[in-house]
N, C-alpha and C positions, 0 to 999 in steps of 0.2 A: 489593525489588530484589535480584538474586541479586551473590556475591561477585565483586569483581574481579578474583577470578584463574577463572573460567568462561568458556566458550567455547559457540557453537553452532554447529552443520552442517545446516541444512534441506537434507530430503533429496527431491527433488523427481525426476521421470521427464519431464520435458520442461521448455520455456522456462520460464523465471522473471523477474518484474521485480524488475531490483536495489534498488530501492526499498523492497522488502520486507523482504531483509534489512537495511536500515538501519533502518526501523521497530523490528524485533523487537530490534535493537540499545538503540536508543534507550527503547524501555520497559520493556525488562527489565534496562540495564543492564550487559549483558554486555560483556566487554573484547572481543570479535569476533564476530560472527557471519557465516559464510559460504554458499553455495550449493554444493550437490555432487549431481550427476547418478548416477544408476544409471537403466539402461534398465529401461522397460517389462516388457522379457523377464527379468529378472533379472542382465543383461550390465552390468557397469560400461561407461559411457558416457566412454571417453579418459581412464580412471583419473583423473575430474574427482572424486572423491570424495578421492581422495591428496590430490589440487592443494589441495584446501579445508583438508583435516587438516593438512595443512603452513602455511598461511599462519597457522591457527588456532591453532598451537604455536608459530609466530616471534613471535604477538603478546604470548603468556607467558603464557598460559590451563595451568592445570596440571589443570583438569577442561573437558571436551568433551563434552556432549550432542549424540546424533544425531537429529531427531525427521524423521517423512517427513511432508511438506507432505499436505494433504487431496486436492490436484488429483495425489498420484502414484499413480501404478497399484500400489496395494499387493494383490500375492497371494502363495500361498506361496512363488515363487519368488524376489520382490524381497526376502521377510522372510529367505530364505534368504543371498540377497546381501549384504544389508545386514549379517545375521550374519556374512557373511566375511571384509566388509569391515574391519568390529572387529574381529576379531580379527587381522588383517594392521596393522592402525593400532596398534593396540596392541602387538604386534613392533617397527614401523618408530619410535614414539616411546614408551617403556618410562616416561619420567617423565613421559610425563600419561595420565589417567584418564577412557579412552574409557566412553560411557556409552551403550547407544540407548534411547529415548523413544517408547515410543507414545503416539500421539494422545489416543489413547478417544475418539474423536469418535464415537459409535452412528448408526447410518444416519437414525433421526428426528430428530436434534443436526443432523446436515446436509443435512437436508429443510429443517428449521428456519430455516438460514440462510440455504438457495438461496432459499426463501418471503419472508424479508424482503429482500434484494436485490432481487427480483421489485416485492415493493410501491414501493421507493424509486425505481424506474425507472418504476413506473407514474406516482407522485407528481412523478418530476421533466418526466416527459412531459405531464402536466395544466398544471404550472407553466410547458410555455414551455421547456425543456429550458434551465433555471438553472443557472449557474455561480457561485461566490466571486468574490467583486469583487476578490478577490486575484490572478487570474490574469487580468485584464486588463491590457492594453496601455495608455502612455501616448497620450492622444489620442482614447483610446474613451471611448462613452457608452454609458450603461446605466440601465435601468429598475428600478428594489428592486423586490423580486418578496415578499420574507419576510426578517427575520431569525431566526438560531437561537441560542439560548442562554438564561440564564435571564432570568424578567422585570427584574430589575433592567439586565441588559446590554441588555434589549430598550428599556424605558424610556431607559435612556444615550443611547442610538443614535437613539431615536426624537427628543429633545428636539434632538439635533443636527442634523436634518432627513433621517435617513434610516428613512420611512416608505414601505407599500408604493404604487407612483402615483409616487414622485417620481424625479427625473433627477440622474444623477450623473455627472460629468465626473470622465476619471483623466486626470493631470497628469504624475503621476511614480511611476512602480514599476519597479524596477531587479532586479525578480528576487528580489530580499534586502531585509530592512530596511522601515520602515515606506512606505506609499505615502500619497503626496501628492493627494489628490482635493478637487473642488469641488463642493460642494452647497450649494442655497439663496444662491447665490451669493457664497459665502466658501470660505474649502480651509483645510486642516485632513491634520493628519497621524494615519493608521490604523496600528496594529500590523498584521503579516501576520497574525494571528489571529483580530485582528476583522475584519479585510477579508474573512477564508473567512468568516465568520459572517453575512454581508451577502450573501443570495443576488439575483442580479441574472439580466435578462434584457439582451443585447447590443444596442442600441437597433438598431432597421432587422429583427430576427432573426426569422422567421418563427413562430409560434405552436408547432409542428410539426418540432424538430430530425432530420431523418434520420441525421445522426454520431452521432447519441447514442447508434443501436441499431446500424447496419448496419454500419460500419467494424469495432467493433469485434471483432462478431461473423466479420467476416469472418478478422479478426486470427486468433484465434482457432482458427478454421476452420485457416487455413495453417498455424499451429505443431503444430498437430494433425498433419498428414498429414505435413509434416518429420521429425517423429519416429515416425513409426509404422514 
C-alpha cells in the first residue's frame, strides 16, 4: 500500500469513468486520486490537469504521481505536455513532489489484455449475458448461472441452495449493505461480495443480450468523436 501522504493524477485524453479513480484509490491506498485531461493533440484540455493538482494538494498529498491511462493518446506531443505540465505544477505548488509515471505497458502487455476482455465477453455471451446477483432489483428473479470464487465459497454457496438451475428471488437490496434474497424457499442475508460472486441470469432474459455489446460500444463510439 503506498504512503498516506501520496497522491495520484490519471492522465487520460478523453472521457473517464469516475469510478476508476476511486478503484485505483481504493487499492493502492492513496490519500487522493484524481482525473486530469490533456488533449489528444498535446493542448491541455481547460487546464483540467491544474483542477486535479489542486484538489490533489488541498487533500495533503506532499508526493503526486502523474501516470497516463492506457486509453490516452500518448505521442510525442502529449509526453511533451505532460512535461510542461510538471513542471508549471511544480512552480504553482513548490511543497509537493510532482512525479510523472510511465505505464510500461509494451504494445503485446496490451494485446494481452484487450485478448482476455474479448474472451470474457465471449464467455458471458455463452452464459446468457450474466450479471452479479448484486445488481439486481428487489422483486427480481433470477436464474444461477455459475458461482465464482474458491471451492470452499463454491461449496458455502452451494449447500445454501444456490446451485446452477435453481431460482432466486431478491427481496431487498438497497444499493449498500447486504441483500436480502430467497432461495429454496427460505431468505437469508448475502454480503454485496458474495452476491457479485453469484452470477445469474434475469429470469424472462433472453439467451442472447444485445446491451451487453451494442450500447456500449456505441458509448464509446460518441465519446470518441466528442473529443477528437
Amino acid at each position: 500500500m503506498a504512503g498516506t501522504d501520496t497522491g495520484v493524477i490519471l492522465i487520460a485524453s478523453g472521457q473517464v469513468e469516475p469510478d476508476l479513480a476511486r478503484t485505483v484509490q481504493r487499492m493502492g491506498g492513496y490519500r487522493s486520486v484524481e482525473i486530469g485531461l490533456l488533449g489528444a493533440n498535446g493542448s491541455r484540455a481547460q487546464a483540467d490537469v491544474r483542477l486535479a493538482a489542486a484538489r490533489v494538494a488541498a487533500s495533503g498529498a506532499h508526493r503526486v504521481l502523474l501516470i497516463p491511462l492506457l486509453t490516452a493518446a500518448v505521442d510525442d506531443r502529449f509526453e511533451a505536455a505532460l512535461d510542461e505540465a510538471v513542471m508549471e505544477l511544480r512552480a504553482e505548488h513548490p511543497d509537493v513532489e510532482f512525479i510523472p509515471v510511465r505505464s510500461g505497458i509494451l504494445p503485446d502487455e496490451h494485446a494481452r489484455l484487450l485478448a482476455a476482455a474479448l474472451v470474457r465477453a465471449e464467455e458471458g455471451s455463452a452464459e446468457g449475458c450474466t450479471v452479479g446477483l448484486s445488481v439486481l432489483s428487489a422483486g427480481q428473479q433470477a436464474v444461477v448461472q455459475r458461482l465464482c470464487g474458491c471451492n470452499e465459497f463454491i461449496s458455502q454457496m452451494a449447500a445454501l441452495g444456490f446451485v446452477p438451475g435453481s431460482s432466486v428471488d431478491v427481496v431487498q437490496n438497497y444499493g449498500t449493505g447486504p441483500l436480502i434474497v430467497s432461495v429454496r424457499g427460505g431468505r437469508l442475508a448475502l454480503g454485496r461480495e458474495e452476491a457479485r460472486k453469484v452470477r445469474v441470469r434475469v429470469a424472462g432474459q433472453p439467451a442472447y443480450c444485445r446491451r451487453r455489446f451494442g450500447r456500449p460500444w456505441r458509448r464509446v463510439m460518441r465519446r470518441g468523436r466528442r473529443h477528437e
